[in-house]
C-alpha positions in Angstrom: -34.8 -4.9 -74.7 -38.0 -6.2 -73.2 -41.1 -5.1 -71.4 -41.4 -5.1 -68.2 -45.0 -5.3 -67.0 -44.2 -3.9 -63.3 -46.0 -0.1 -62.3 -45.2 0.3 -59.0 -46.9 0.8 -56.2 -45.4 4.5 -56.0 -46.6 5.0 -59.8 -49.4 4.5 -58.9 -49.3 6.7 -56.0 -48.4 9.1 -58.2 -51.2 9.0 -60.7 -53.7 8.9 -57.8 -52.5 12.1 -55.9 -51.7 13.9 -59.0 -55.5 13.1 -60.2 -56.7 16.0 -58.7 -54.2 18.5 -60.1 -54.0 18.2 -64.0 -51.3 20.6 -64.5 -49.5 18.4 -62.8 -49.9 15.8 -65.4 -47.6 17.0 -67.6 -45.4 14.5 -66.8 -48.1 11.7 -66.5 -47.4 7.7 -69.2 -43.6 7.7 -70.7 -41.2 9.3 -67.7 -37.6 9.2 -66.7 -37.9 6.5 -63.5 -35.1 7.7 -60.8 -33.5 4.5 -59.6 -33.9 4.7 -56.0 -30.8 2.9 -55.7 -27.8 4.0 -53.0 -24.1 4.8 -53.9 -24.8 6.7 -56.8 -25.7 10.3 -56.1 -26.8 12.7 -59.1 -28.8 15.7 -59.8 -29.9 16.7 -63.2 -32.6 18.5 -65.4 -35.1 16.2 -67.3 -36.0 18.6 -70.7 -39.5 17.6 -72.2 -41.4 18.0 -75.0 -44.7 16.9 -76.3 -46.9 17.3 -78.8 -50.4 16.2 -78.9 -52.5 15.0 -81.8 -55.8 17.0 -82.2 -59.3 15.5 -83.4 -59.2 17.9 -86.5 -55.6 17.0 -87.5 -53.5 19.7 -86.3 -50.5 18.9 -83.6 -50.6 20.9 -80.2 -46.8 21.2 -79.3 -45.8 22.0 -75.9 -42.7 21.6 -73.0 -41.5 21.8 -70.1 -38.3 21.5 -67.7 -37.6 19.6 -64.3 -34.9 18.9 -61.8 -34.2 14.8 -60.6 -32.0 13.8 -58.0 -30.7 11.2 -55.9 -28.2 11.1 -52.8 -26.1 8.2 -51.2 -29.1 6.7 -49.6 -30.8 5.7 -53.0 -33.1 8.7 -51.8 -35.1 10.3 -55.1 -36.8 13.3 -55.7 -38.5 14.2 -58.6 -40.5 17.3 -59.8 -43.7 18.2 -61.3 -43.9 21.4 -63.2 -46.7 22.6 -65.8 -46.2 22.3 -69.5 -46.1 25.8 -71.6 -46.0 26.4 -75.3 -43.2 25.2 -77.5 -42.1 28.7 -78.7 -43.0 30.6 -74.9 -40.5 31.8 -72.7 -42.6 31.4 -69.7 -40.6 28.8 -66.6 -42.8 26.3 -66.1 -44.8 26.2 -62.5 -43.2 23.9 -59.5 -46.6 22.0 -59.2 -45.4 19.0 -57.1 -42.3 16.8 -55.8 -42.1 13.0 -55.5 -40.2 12.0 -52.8 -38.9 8.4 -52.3 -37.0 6.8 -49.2 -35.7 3.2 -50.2 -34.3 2.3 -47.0 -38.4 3.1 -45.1 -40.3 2.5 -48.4 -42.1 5.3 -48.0 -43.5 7.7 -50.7 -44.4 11.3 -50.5 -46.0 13.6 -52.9 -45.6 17.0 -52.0 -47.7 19.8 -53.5 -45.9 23.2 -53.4 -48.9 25.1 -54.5 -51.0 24.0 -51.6 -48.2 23.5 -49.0 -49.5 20.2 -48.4 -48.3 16.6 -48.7 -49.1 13.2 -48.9 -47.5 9.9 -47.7 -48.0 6.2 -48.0 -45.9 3.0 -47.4 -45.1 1.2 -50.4 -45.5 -2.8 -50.0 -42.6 -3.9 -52.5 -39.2 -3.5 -52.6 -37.6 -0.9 -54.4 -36.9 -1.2 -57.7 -33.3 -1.6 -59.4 -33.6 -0.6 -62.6 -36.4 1.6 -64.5 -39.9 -0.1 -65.0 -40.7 -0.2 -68.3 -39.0 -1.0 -72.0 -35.5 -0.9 -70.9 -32.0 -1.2 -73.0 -30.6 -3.0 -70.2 -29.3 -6.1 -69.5 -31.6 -7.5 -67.1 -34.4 -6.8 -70.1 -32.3 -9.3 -72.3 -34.1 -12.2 -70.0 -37.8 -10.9 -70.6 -39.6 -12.6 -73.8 -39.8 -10.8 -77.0 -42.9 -9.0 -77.8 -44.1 -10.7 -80.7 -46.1 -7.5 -82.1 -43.0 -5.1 -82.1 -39.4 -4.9 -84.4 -36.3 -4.4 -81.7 -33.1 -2.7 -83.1 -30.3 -2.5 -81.4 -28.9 1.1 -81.7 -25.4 0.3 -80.4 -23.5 2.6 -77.4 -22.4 5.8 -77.0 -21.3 8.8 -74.5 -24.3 11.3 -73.4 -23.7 13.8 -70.3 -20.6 12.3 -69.6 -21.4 8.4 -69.2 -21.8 5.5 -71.7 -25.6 4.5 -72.7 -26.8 1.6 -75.1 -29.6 2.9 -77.3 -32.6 0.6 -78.3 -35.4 1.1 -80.6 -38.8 -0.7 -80.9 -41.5 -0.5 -83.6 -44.7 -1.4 -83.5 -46.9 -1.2 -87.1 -50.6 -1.6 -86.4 -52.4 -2.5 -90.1 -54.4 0.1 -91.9 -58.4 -0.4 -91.5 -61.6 0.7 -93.9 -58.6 1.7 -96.7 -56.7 4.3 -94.2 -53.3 3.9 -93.6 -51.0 2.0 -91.3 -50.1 3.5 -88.0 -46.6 3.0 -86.7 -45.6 3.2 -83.0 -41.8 3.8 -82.0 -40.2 3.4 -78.5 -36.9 4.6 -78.0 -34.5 4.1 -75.1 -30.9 5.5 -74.0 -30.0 3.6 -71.0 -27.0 4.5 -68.2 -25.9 1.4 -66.4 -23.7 3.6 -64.1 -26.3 5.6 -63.4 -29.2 2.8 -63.9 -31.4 5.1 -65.6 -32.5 6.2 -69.2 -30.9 9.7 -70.3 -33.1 10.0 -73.4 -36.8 8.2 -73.8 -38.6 8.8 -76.9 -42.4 8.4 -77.8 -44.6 8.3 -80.9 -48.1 7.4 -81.8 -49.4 9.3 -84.6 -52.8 9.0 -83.3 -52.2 10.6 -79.7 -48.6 12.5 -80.1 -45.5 11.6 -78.8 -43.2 12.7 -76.3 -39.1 13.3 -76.2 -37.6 13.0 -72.4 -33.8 14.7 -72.4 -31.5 14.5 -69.1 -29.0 17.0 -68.6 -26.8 18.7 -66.6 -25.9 15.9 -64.6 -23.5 16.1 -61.9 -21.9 13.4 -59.9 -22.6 14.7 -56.7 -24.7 14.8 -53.2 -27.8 16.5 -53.7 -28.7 19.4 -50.8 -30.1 17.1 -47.9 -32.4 19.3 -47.9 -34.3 18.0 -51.2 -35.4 15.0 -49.6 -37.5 16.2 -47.2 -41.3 17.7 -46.7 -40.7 21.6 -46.5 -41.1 23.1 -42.9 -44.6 24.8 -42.9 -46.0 22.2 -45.0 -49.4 20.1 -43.3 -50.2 16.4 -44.6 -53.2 17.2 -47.1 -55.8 15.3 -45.7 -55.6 17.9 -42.6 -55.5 20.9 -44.6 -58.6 19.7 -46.5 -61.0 19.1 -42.9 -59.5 22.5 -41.7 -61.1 24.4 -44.8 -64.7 22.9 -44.2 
């Protein structure tokens, strides 16, 4: 496994529309990345949680759920929903859905609170495997990181399909007498599917994070998914007709 210094163009679309809507960032750093690639529809359910390390020491713990898909044209969509206390029983809130067409390039955010959305044209092609720290063979290629331990976790069958498992460590020295801190990165990776089924995060000094996917099923997505709800005006419009 290796890193792959590559954020998109459409990650950063992301952060940039979603800047104004921080409920919205509940899915915002480590993410599942929906390979926008075609012959290989799915739909699933990404299952989150995250806990977030407080300035007095305490741990804030929260979660949330959201669906992912992808149809025979390497078409993506991928939700946005708030995060809600570990223990509630609350659904999290649709906030926004990220829409991606491979084939045009184009990238659409769109905000189901508002009934808006928002488009742009990204200038690289689309991407064939997950950008980041990947247990996948094209990672085997990259450099080593010279700060961070790999281990090899070996294979084994999640939702269905076969996934290699890597870990990575990273130990950054104690200072002023405290203690050493000790970052892990871990990654289950589908090559059938050409994305991670489980990502996991933690830094004792921020929190971590633990990315699930479930319910997958092999099949074609409703069309219906990948496309800007009727009713639904590009935001720009919506924000000149309320001054």
């Amino acid at each position: 496994m290796r890193w792959l210094f590559s954020l998109t163009a459409v990650s950063l679309f992301i952060l940039a529309v979603t800047a104004a809507t921080p409920s919205a960032l509940a899915q915002a750093g480590t993410d599942i990345f929906v390979t926008p690639i075609p012959n290989a529809p799915f739909s699933a359910t990404i299952n989150v949680e995250r806990s977030f390390a407080q300035r007095d020491g305490t741990v804030v713990q929260s979660k949330t759920i959201r669906e992912i898909g992808r149809d025979s044209r390497g078409r993506i969509f991928n939700q946005s929903r708030t995060l809600v206390p570990i223990a509630s029983s609350e659904t999290p809130q649709l906030v926004a859905v990220h829409l991606y067409d491979p084939q045009t390039r184009t990238s659409t955010m769109v905000f189901t609170r508002e009934r808006t959305f928002a488009k742009v044209t990204v200038n690289r092609p689309p991407e064939t495997v997950p950008p980041a720290l990947l247990a996948s063979p094209a990672a085997n290629s990259l450099p080593q990181s010279e700060f961070a331990r790999e281990e090899d976790l070996g294979t084994r069958q999640m939702e269905g399909v076969g996934v290699h498992g890597v870990r990575e460590t990273q130990t950054i020295p104690a200072e002023n007498g405290g203690k050493e801190t000790v970052i892990t990165d871990e990654y289950w990776y589908s090559e059938d599917l050409r994305i991670n089924l489980v990502i996991k995060h933690n830094d004792p000094r921020t929190g971590g994070v633990t990315m699930t996917v479930t319910q997958v099923k092999r099949t074609e997505p409703d069309p219906a998914l990948f496309d800007v709800p009727e009713g639904y005006t590009p935001r720009g419009m919506q924000q000149r007709a309320n001054q």
